[in-house]
C-alpha positions in Angstrom: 61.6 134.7 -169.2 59.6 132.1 -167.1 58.5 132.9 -163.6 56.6 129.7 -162.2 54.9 130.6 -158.4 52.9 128.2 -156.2 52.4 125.4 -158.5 50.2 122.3 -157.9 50.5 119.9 -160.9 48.8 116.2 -161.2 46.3 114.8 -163.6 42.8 112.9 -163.1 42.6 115.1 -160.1 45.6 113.6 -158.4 48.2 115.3 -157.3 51.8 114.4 -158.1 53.9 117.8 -156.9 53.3 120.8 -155.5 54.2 124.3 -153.8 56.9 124.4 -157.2 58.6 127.6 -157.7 61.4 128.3 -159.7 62.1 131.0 -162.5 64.3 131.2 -165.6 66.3 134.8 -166.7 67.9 135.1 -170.0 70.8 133.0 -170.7 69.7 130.6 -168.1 70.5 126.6 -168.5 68.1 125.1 -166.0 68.2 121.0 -165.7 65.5 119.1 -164.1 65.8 116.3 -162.8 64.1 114.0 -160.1 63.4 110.3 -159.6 61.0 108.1 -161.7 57.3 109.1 -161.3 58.3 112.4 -159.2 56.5 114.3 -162.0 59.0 115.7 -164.0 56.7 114.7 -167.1 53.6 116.3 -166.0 55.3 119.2 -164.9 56.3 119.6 -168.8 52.9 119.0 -169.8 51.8 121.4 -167.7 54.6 124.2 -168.5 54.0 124.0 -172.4 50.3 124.1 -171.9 49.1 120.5 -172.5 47.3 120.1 -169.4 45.8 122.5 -166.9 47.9 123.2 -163.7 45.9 122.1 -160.4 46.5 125.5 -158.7 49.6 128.3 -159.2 50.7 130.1 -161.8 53.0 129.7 -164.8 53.8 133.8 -166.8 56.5 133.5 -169.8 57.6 136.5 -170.8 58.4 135.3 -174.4 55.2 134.4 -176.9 56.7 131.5 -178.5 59.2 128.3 -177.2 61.3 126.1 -178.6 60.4 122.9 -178.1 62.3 119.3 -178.7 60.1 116.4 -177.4 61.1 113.1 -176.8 61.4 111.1 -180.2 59.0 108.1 -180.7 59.7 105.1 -183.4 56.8 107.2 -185.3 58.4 110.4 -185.3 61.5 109.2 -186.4 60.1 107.0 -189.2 58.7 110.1 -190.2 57.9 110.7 -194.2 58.9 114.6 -194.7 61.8 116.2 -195.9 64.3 118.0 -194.0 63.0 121.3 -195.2 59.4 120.9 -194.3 60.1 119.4 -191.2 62.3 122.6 -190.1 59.9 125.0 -191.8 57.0 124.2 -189.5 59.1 125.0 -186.7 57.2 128.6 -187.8 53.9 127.5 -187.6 53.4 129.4 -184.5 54.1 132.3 -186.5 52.0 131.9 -189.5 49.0 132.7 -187.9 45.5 132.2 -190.5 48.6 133.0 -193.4 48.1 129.9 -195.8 51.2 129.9 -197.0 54.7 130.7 -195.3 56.6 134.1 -196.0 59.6 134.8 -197.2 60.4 136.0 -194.0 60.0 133.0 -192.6 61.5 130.9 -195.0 64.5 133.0 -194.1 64.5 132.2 -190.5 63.8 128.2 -191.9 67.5 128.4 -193.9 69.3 130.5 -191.1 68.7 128.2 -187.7 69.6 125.1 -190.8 72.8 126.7 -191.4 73.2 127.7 -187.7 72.9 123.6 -187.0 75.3 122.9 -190.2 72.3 120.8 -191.8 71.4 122.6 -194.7 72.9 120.5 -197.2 70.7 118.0 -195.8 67.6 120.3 -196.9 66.3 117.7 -199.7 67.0 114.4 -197.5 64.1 112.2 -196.2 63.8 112.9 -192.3 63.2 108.9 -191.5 66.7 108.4 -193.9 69.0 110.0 -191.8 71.0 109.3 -188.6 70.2 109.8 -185.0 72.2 112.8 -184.7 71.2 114.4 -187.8 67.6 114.2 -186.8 67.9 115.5 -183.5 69.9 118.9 -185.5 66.6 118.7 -187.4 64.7 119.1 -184.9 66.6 121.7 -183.0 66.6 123.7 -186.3 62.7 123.2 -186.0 62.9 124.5 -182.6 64.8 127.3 -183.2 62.2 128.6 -185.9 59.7 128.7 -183.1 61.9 130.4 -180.8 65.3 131.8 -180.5 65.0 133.1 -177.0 64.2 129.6 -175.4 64.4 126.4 -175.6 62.9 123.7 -174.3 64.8 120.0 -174.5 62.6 116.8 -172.8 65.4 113.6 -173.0 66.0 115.1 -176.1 69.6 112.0 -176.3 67.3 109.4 -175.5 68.1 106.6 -177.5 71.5 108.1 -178.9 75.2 106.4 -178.9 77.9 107.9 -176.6 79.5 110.0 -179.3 76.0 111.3 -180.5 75.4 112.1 -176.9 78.1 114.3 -176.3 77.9 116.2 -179.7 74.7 117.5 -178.8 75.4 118.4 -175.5 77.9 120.7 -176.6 75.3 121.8 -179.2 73.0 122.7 -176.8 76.8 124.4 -174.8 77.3 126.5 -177.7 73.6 127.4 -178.0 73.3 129.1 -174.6 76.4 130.7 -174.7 75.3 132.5 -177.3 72.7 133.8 -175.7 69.6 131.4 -176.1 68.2 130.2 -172.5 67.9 126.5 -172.3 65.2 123.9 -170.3 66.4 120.9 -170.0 64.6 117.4 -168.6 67.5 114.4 -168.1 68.3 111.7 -166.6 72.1 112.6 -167.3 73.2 113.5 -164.2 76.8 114.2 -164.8 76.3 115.8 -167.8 73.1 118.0 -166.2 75.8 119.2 -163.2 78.6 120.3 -166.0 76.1 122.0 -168.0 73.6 123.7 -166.0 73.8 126.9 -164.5 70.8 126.1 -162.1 68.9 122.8 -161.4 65.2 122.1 -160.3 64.9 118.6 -158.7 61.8 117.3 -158.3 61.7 114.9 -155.7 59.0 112.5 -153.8 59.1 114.5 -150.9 60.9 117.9 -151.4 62.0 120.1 -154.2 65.3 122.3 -154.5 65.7 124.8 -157.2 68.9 127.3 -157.2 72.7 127.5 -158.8 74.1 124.4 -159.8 77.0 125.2 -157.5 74.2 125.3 -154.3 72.7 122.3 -155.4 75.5 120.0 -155.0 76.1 121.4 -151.5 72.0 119.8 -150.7 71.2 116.7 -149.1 69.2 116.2 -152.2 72.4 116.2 -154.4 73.9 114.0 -152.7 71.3 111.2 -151.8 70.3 111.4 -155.9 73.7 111.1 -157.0 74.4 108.5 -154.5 71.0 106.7 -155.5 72.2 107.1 -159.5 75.5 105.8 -159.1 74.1 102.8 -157.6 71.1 102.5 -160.3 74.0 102.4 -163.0 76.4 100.3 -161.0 73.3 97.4 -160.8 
């Protein structure tokens, strides 16, 4: 679904990784991780097409993604109902169409239903709780895209119990076929999800099974290097 060879990434003519390779088949739940300022952020940029890579090549075999950024106090004080905010999840489908179809007004009430939201259809977005919000939003997502999705700290901000609700969301999601991308800081919860890991570090990068991963030096220096970050 994603094949990414060679790539170079950095901004203002600096670059901040490169010689990245990884790619992502169906039914794939790949976690990236990485220390502070290793690039993780650019390198989303750069895969959804915000910025231009420095060198390499990015080929996704789908036309559309799912995407769930990271919430700002704007977006979440947004003024829009539940229904509008989910429907433009098809904007990517409507093309120069002024006006959505039926179609995909359709695809709108069945990813709602799918995230057990559509009773919330007539609510104010800004009104509603952190967890409700983010099931918003990956309703939105999944009008864009029930193939793949793409989650960037999408608990950021979210209580313990919120936390874990969504992860097995997102659990539930892929095993039912959807392939996931997934940015977080969540270590523990990355390794018990994933099924392969990209880690992009200051100095090296590791992409493979979750399972090879933990047997890497890089594993084990991050999760030692974590543990110690919480423990401070």
């Amino acid at each position: 679904m994603l094949q990414v060879k060679d790539l170079s990434i950095g901004y203002e003519g600096k670059t901040v990784a490169e010689n990245i390779n990884f790619k992502v088949n169906s039914g794939d739940y790949l976690c990236i991780v990485g220390e502070n300022g290793a690039g993780k952020s650019t390198l989303v940029k750069t895969l959804l097409r915000l910025q231009k890579p420095i060198s390499g090549s990015i080929i996704f075999e789908e036309d559309g993604i799912g995407y769930l950024p990271q919430q700002t106090i704007v977006q979440k004080d947004f003024p829009a109902s539940v229904w509008e905010i989910v429907l433009s999840g098809n904007l990517p489908h409507l093309g120069i169409k002024p006006f959505y179809t039926a179609e995909e007004k359709q695809r709108a009430r069945e990813s709602m239903n799918r995230m057990d939201i559509w009773e919330l259809r007539r609510k104010c977005y800004r009104n509603l709780s952190g967890g409700q919000q983010q099931r918003v939003l990956l309703a939105r997502a999944l009008c864009a895209s029930d193939k793949i999705l793409f989650l960037d700290e999408p608990v950021s901000g979210l209580d313990p119990k919120v936390t874990a609700d969504f992860y097995e969301l997102t659990r539930e999601l892929n095993q039912s076929g959807i392939t996931v991308i997934m940015v977080s800081h969540d270590l523990q919860t990355v390794l018990n999800l994933s099924s392969h890991i990209l880690h992009i570090g200051k100095e090296e990068i590791f992409y493979g099974k979750t399972a090879d991963y933990l047997k890497s030096g890089m594993a084990k220096n991050f999760i030692y290097e974590s543990s110690w970050e919480e423990d401070k």
